[in-house]
VOZAGU-724748 format. One record per residue: x negated, y negated, z of N, C-alpha, C, O, CB in turn. Coordinates in steps of 0.2 Angstrom, whole numbers. Glycine has a CB too. Example, Ala and Ser with C-alpha at 12.3 -4.5 7.8 and 13.67 -1.06 7.14 Angstrom:
REM residues 2
     nX     nY     nZ    caX    caY    caZ     cX     cY     cZ     oX     oY     oZ    cbX    cbY    cbZ
    -66     28     39    -62     22     39    -66     16     39    -71     17     42    -57     22     45
    -64     11     35    -68      5     36    -64      0     39    -67     -6     40    -70      3     29
END
This chain:
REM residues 237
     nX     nY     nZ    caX    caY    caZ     cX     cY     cZ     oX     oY     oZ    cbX    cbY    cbZ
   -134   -110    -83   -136   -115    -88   -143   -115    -90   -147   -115    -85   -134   -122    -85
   -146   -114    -95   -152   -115   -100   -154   -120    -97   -151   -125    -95   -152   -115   -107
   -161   -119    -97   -165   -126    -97   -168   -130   -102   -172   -135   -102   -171   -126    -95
   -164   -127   -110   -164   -132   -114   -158   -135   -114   -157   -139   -119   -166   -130   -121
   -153   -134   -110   -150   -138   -111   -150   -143   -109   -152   -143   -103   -145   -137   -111
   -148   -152   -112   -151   -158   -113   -146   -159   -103   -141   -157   -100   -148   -163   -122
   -153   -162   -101   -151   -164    -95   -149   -172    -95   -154   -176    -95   -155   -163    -90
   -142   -176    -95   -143   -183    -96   -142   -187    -90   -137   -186    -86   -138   -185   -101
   -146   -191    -89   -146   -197    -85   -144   -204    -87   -147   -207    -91   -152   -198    -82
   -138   -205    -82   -134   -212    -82   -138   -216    -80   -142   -214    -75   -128   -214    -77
   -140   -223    -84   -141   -230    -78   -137   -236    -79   -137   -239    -84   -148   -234    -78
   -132   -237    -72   -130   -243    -72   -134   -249    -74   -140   -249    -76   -128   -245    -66
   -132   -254    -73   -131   -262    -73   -131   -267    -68   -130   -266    -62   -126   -264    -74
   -132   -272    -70   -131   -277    -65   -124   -279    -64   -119   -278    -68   -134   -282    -66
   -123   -282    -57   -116   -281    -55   -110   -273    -53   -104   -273    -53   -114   -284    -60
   -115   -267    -53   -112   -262    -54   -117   -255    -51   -123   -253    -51   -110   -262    -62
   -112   -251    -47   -119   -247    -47   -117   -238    -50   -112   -237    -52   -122   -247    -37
   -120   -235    -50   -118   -227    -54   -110   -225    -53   -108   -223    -58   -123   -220    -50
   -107   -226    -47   -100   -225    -48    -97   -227    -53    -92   -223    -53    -98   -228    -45
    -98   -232    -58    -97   -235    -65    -94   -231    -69    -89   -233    -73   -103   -237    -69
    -99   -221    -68   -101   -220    -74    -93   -214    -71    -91   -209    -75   -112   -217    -77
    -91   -215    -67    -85   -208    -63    -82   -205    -70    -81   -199    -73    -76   -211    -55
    -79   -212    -73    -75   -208    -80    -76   -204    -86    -72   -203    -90    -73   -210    -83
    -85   -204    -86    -87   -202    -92    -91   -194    -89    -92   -190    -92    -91   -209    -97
    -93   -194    -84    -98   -189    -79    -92   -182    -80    -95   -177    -82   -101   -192    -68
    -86   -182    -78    -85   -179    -79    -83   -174    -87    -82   -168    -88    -83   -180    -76
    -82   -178    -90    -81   -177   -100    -89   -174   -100    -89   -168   -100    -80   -188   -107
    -93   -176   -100    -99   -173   -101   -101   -166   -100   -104   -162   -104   -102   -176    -98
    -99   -165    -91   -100   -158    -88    -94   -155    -92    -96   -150    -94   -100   -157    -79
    -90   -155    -93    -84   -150    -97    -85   -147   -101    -83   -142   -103    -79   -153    -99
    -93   -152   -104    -98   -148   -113   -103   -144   -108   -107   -141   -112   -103   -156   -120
   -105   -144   -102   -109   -140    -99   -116   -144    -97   -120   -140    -95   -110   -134   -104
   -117   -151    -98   -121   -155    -98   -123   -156    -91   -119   -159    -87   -120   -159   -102
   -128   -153    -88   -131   -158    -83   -131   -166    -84   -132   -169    -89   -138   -157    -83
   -128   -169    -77   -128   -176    -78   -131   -178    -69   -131   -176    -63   -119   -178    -81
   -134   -183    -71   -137   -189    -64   -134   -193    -66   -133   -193    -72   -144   -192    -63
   -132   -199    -63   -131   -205    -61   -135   -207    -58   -136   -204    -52   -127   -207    -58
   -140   -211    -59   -145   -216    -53   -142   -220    -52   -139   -223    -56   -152   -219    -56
   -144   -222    -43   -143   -229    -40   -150   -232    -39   -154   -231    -35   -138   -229    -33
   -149   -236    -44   -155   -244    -44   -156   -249    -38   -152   -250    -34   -154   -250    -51
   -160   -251    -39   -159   -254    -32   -159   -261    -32   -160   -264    -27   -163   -252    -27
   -158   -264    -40   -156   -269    -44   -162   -276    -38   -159   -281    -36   -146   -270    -44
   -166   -274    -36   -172   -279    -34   -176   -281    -37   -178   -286    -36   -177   -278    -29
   -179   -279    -43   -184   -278    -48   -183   -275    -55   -178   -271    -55   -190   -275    -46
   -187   -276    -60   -186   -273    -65   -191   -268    -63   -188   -263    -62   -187   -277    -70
   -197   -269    -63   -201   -264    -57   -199   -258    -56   -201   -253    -58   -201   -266    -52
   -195   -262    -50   -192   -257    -45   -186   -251    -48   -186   -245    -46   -188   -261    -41
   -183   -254    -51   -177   -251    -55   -180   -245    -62   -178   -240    -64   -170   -258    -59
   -186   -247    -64   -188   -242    -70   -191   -236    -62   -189   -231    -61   -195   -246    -78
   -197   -239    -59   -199   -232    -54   -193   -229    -52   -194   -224    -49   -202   -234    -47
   -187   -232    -52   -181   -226    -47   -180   -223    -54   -182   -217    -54   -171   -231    -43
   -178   -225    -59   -177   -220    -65   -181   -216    -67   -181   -210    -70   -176   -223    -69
   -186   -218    -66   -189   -213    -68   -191   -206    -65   -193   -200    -67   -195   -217    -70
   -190   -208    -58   -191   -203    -55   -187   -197    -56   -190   -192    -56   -191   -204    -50
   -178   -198    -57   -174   -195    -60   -177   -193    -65   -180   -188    -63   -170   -198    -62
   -178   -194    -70   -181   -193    -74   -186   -185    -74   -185   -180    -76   -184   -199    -75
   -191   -190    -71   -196   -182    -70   -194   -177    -67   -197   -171    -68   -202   -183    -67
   -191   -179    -64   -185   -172    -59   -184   -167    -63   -183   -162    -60   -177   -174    -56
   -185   -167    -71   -182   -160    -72   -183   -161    -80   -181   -164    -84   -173   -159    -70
   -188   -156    -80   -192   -155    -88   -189   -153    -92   -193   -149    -95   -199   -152    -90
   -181   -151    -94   -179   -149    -98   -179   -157   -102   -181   -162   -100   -174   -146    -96
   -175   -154   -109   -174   -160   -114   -168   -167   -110   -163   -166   -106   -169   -157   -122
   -171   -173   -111   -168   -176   -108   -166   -183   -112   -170   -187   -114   -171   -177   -102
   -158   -183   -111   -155   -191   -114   -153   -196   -108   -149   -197   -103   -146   -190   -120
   -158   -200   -110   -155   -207   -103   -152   -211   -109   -154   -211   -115   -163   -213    -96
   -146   -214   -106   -139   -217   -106   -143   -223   -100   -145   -223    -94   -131   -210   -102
   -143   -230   -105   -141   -238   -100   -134   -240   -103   -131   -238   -108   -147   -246   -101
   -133   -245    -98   -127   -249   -100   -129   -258    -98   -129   -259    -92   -119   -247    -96
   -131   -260   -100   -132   -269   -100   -139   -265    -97   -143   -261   -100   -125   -275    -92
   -139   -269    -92   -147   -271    -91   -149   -267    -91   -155   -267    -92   -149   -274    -87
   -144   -260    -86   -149   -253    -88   -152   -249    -94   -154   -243    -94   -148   -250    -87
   -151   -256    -99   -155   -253   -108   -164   -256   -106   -169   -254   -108   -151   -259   -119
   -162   -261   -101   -171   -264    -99   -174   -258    -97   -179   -254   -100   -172   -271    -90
   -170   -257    -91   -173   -252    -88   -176   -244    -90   -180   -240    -88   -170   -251    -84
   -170   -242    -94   -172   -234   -100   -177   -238   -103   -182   -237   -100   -165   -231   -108
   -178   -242   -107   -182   -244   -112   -192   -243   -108   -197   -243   -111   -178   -253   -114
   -190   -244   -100   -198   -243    -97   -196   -236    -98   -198   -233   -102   -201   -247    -88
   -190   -234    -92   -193   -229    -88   -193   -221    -94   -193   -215    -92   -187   -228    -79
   -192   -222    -99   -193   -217   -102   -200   -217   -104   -203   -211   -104   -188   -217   -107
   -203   -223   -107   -210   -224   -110   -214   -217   -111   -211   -215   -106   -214   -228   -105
   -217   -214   -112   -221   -209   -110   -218   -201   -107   -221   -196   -104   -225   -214   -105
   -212   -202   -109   -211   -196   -104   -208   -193   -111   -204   -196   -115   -204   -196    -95
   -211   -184   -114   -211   -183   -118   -204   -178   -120   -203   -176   -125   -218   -181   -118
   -200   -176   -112   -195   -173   -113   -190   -176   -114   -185   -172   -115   -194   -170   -110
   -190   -183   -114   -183   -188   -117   -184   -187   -124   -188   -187   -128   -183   -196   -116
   -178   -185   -125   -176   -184   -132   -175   -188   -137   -177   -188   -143   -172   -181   -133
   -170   -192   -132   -165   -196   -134   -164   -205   -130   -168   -206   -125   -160   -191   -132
   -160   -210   -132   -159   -215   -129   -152   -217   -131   -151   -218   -137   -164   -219   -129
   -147   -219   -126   -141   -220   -128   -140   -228   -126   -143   -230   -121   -135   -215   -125
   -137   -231   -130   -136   -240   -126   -131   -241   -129   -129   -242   -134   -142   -247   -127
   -127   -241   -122   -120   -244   -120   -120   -253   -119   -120   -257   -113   -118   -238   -113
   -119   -255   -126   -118   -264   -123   -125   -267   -120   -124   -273   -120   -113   -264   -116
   -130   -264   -119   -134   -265   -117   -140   -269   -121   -142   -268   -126   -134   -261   -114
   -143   -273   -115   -150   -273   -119   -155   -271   -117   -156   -268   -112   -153   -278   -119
   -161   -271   -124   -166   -268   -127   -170   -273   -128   -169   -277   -132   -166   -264   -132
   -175   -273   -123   -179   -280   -123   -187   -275   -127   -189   -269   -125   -181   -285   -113
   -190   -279   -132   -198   -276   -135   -202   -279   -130   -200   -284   -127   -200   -278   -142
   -209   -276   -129   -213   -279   -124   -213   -285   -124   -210   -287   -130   -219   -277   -125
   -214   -288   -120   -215   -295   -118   -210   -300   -118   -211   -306   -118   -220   -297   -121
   -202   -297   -118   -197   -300   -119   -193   -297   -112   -194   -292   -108   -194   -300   -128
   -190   -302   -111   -186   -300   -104   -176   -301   -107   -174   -302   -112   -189   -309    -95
   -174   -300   -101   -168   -299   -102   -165   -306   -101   -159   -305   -104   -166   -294    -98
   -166   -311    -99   -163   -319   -101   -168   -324   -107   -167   -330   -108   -165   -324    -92
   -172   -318   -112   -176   -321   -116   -169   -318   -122   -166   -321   -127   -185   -318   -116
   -168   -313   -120   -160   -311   -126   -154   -313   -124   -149   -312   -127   -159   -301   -127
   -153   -315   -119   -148   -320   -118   -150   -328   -121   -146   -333   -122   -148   -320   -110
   -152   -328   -122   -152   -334   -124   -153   -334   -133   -153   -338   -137   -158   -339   -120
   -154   -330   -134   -156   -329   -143   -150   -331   -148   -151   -335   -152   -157   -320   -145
   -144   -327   -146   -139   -333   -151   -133   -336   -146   -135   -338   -140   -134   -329   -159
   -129   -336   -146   -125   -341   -143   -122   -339   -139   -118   -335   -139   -121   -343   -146
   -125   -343   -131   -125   -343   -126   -116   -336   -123   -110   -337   -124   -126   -351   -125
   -118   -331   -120   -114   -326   -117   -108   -330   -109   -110   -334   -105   -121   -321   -114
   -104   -328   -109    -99   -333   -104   -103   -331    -98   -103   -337    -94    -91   -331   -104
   -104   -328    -96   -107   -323    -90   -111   -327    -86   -110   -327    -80   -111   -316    -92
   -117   -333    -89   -121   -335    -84   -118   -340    -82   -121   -341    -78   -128   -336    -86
   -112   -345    -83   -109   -347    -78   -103   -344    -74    -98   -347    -73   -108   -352    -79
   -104   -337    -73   -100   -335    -68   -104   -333    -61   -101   -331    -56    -97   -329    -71
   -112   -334    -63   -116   -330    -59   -115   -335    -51   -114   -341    -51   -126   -330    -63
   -116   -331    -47   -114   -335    -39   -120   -332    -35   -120   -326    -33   -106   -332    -34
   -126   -337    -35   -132   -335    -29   -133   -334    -22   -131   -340    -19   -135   -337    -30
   -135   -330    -19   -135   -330    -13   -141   -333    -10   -146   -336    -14   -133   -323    -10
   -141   -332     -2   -147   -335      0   -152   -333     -2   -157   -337     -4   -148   -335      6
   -154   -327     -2   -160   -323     -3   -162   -324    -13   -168   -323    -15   -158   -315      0
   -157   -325    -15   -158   -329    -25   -157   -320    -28   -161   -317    -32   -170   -335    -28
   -150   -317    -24   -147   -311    -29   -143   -316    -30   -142   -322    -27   -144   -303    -26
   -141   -313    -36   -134   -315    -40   -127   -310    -40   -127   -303    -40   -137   -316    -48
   -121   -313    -39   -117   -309    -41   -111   -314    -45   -110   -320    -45   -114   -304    -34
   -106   -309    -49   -101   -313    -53    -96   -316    -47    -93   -313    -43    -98   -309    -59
    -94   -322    -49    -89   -326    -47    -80   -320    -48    -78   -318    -53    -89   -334    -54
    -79   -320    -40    -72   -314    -42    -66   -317    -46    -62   -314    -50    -69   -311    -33
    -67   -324    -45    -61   -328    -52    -62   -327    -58    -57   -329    -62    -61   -334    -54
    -68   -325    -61    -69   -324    -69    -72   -316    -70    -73   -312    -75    -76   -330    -72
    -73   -315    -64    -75   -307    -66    -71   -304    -72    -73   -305    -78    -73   -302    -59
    -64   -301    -70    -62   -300    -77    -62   -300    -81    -63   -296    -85    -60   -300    -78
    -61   -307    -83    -62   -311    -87    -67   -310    -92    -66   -310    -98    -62   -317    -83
    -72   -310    -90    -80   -311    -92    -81   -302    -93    -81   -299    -98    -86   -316    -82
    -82   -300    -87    -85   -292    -86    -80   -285    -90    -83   -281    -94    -84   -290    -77
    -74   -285    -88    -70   -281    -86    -63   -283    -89    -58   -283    -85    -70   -279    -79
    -61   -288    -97    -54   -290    -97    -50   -284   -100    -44   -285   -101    -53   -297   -102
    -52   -278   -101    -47   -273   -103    -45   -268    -98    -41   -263    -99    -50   -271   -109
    -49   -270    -91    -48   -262    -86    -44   -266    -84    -44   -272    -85    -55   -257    -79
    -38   -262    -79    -30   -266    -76    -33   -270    -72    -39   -269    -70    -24   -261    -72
    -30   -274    -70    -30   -281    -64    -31   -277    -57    -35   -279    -53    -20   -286    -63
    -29   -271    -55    -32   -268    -48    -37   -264    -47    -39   -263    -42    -28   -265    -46
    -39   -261    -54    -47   -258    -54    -52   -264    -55    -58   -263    -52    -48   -252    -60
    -49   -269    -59    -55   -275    -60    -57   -279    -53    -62   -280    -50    -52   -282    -66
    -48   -279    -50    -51   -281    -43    -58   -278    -36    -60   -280    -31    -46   -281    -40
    -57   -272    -40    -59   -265    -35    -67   -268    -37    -71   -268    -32    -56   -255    -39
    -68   -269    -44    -75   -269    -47    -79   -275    -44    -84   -276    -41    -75   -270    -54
    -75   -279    -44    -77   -285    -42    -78   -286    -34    -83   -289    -33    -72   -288    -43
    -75   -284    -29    -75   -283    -20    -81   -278    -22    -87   -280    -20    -67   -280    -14
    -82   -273    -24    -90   -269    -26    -94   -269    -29    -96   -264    -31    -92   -264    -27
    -95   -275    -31   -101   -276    -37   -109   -276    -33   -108   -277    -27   -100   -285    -41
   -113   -274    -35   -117   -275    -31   -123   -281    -35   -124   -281    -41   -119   -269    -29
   -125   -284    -32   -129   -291    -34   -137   -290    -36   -142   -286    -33   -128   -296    -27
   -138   -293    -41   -146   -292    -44   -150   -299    -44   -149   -304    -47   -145   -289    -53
   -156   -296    -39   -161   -300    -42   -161   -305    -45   -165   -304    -50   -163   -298    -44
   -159   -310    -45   -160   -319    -50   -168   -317    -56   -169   -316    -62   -164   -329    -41
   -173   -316    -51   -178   -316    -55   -179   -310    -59   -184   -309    -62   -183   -317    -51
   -175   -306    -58   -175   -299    -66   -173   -302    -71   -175   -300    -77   -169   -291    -65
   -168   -309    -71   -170   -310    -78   -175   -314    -81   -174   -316    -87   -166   -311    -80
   -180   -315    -77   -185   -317    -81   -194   -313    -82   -199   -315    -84   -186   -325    -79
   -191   -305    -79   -196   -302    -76   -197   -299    -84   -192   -296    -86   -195   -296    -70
   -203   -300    -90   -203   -296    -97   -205   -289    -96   -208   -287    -91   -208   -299   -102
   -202   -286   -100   -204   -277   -101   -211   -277   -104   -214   -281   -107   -198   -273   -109
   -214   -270   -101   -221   -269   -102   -219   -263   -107   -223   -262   -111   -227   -267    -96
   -214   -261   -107   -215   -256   -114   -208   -255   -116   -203   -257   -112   -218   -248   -112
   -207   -253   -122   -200   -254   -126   -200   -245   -129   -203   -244   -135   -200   -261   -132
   -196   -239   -125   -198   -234   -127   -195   -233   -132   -197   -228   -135   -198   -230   -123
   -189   -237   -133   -182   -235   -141   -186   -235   -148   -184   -234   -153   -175   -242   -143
   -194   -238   -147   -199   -240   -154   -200   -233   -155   -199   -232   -161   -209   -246   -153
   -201   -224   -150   -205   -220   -151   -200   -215   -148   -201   -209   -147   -212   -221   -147
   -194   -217   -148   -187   -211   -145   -182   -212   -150   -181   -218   -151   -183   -212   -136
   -179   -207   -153   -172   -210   -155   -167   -213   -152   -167   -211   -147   -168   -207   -156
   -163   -217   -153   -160   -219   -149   -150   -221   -154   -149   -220   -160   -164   -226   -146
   -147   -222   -150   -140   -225   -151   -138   -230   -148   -140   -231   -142   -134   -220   -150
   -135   -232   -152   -131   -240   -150   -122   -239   -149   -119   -237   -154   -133   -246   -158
   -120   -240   -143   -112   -245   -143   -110   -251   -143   -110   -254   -138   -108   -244   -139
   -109   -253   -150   -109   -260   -149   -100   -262   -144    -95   -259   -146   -110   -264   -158
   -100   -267   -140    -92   -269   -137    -91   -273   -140    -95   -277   -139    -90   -270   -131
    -86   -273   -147    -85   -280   -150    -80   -285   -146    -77   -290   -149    -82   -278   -157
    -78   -282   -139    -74   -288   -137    -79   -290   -131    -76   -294   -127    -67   -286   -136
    -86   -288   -131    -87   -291   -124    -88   -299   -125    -88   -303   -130    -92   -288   -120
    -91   -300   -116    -92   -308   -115    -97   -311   -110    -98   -316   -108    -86   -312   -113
    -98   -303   -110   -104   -304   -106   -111   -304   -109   -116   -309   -109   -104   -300   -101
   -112   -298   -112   -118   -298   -120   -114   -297   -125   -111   -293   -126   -125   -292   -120
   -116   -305   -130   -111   -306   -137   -111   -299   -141   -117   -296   -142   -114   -312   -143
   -105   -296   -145   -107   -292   -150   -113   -294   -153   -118   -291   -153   -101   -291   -155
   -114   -299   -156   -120   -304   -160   -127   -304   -156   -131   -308   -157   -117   -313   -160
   -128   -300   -152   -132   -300   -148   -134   -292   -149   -140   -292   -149   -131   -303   -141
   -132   -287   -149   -129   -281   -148   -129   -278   -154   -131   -273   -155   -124   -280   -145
   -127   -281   -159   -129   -278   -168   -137   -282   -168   -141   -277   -167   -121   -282   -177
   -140   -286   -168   -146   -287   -167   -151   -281   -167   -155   -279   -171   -146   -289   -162
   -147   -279   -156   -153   -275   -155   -154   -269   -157   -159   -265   -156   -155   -276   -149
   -145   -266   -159   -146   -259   -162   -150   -258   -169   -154   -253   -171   -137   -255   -163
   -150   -266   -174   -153   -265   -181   -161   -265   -178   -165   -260   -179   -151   -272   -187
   -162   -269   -174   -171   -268   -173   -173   -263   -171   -179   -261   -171   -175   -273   -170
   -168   -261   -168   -172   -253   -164   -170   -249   -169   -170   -243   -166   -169   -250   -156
   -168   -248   -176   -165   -243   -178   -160   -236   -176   -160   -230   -178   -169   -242   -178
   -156   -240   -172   -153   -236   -167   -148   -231   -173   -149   -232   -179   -148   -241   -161
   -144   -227   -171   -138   -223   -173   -132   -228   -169   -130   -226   -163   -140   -214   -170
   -129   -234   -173   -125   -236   -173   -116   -236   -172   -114   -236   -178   -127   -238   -175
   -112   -235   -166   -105   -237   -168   -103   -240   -164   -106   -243   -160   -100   -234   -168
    -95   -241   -164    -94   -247   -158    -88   -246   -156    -85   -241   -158    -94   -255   -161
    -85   -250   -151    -78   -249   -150    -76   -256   -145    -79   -259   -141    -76   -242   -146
    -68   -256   -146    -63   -261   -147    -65   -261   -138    -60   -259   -135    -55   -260   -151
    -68   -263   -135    -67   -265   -127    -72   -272   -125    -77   -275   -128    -69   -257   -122
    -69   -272   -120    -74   -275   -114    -81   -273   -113    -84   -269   -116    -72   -274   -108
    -83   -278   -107    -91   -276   -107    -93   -268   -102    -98   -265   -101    -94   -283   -103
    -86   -267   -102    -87   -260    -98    -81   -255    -99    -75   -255    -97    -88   -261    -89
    -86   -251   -104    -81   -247   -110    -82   -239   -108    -80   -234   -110    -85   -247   -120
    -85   -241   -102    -88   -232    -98    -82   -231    -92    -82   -226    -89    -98   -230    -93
    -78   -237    -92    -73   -239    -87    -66   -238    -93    -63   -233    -95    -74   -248    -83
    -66   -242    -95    -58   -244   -101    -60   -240   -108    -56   -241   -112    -56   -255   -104
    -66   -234   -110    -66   -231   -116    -69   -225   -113    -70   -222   -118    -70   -234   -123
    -70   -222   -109    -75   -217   -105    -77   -212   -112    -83   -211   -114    -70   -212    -98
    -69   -210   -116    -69   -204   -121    -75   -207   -128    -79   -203   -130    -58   -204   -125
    -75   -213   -129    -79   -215   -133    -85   -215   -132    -89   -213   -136    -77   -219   -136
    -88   -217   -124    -96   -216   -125    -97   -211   -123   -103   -211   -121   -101   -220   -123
    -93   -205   -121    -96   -200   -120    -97   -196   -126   -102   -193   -127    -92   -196   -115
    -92   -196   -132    -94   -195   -137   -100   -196   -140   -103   -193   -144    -90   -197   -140
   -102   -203   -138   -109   -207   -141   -116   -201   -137   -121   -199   -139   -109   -217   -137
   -113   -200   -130   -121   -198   -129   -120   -189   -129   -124   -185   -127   -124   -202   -119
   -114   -189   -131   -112   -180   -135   -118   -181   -142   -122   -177   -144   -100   -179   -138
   -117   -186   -143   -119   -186   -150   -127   -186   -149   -130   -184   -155   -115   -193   -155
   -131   -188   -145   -136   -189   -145   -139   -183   -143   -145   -181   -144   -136   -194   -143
   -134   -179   -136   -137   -173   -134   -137   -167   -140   -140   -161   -139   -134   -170   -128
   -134   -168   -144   -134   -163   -148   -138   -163   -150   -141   -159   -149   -130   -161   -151
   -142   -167   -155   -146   -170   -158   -152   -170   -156   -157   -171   -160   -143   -175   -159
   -152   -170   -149   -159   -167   -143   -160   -162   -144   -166   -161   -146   -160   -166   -136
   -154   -155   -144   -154   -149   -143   -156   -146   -152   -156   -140   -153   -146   -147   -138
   -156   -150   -154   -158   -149   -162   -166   -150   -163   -171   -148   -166   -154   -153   -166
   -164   -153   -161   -173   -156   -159   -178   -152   -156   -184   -152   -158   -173   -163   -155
   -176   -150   -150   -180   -143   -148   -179   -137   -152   -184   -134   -153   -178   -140   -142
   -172   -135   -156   -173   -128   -159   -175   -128   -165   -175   -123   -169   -166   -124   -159
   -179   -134   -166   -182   -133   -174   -190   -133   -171   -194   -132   -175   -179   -141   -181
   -191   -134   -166   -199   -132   -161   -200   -126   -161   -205   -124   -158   -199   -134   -153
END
């Protein structure tokens, strides 16, 4: 394998960790693509762009990171400044601009079903209520994989969502948008938003809030579409 070929890095979500991405990691390598999954360690916003990013620097070929939900917060630091990202793919996710946090775009238009599903622990992680999980997260993956997601969710930080982003790298990277027009956890109406202000390379598809589970074929197409579009991007260099 070349080292121009685009190396891409997964980032999960809250409520979720790289395992997420099993259905789409392999569609990817089948085109010959280097792929990572990062596991965040969902304590910090902080915390979770240093894990990514370290990914990241791991390997100076051209590189597309891929978030989904909150891990568009976290692409959106941990790419900042790193000149071999090519690319940025956001799956459902948010894209907060500096000084805006991820419960500042939750609240922007009408309120998302998700924050009363949230169940805190002693220590003030959060995880989803396993009665609405589906419901809320996952209403299109079957009733025994939703259950699966649900007993392994892993729980995020209460206070990530009021930690604001110091940098928003989608202003200075290309990026793509999947909008989920059926989710309920971040509103489509929240999600055409942030693909229009970031200029993104917009499409969408008919699922839930986790379309890398119940559409795998479609956002691998999306971040197909974006590596190519890297690998173009170097050969005109």
């Amino acid at each position: 394998m070349q080292n121009s070929t685009p190396h891409i890095v997964l980032v999960h979500g809250a409520f979720a960790d790289a395992t997420g991405w099993q259905r789409v990691i392999p569609l990817l390598e089948r085109d010959g693509f280097a792929v990572t999954a990062v596991q965040n360690p969902l304590t910090s916003l902080a915390d979770d762009i240093a894990t990514t990013r370290r990914v990241i620097d791991a390997e100076e070929r051209p590189t597309v990171v891929v978030g989904h939900s909150y891990g568009g917060a976290v692409i959106s630091g941990a790419a900042a400044g790193r000149e071999h990202v090519k690319a940025l793919v956001y799956v459902a996710a948010f894209a907060p601009d500096v000084g805006e946090s991820v419960g500042d775009l939750l609240g922007r238009f009408a309120p998302s079903a998700i924050g009363a599903a949230f169940v805190p622990d002693s220590a003030g992680f959060l995880s989803l209520d396993r009665a609405q999980f589906r419901d809320v997260f996952a209403k299109d993956v079957p009733e025994e994989t939703a259950r699966i997601m649900a007993a392994t969710q892993k729980p995020i930080a209460g206070a990530i969502f009021s930690q604001a982003a110091a940098d928003a790298a989608w202003r200075s990277i290309p990026s793509w948008y999947l909008v989920a027009t059926q989710d309920r956890a971040i509103t489509p109406e929240l999600q055409r938003f942030l693909a229009t202000r970031m200029k993104a390379k917009t499409s969408q598809v008919e699922s839930s809030h986790v379309p890398f589970v119940s559409r795998p074929e479609e956002v691998a197409k999306v971040v197909q579409a974006a590596a190519r579009a890297a690998l173009q991007t170097v050969a005109a260099r």
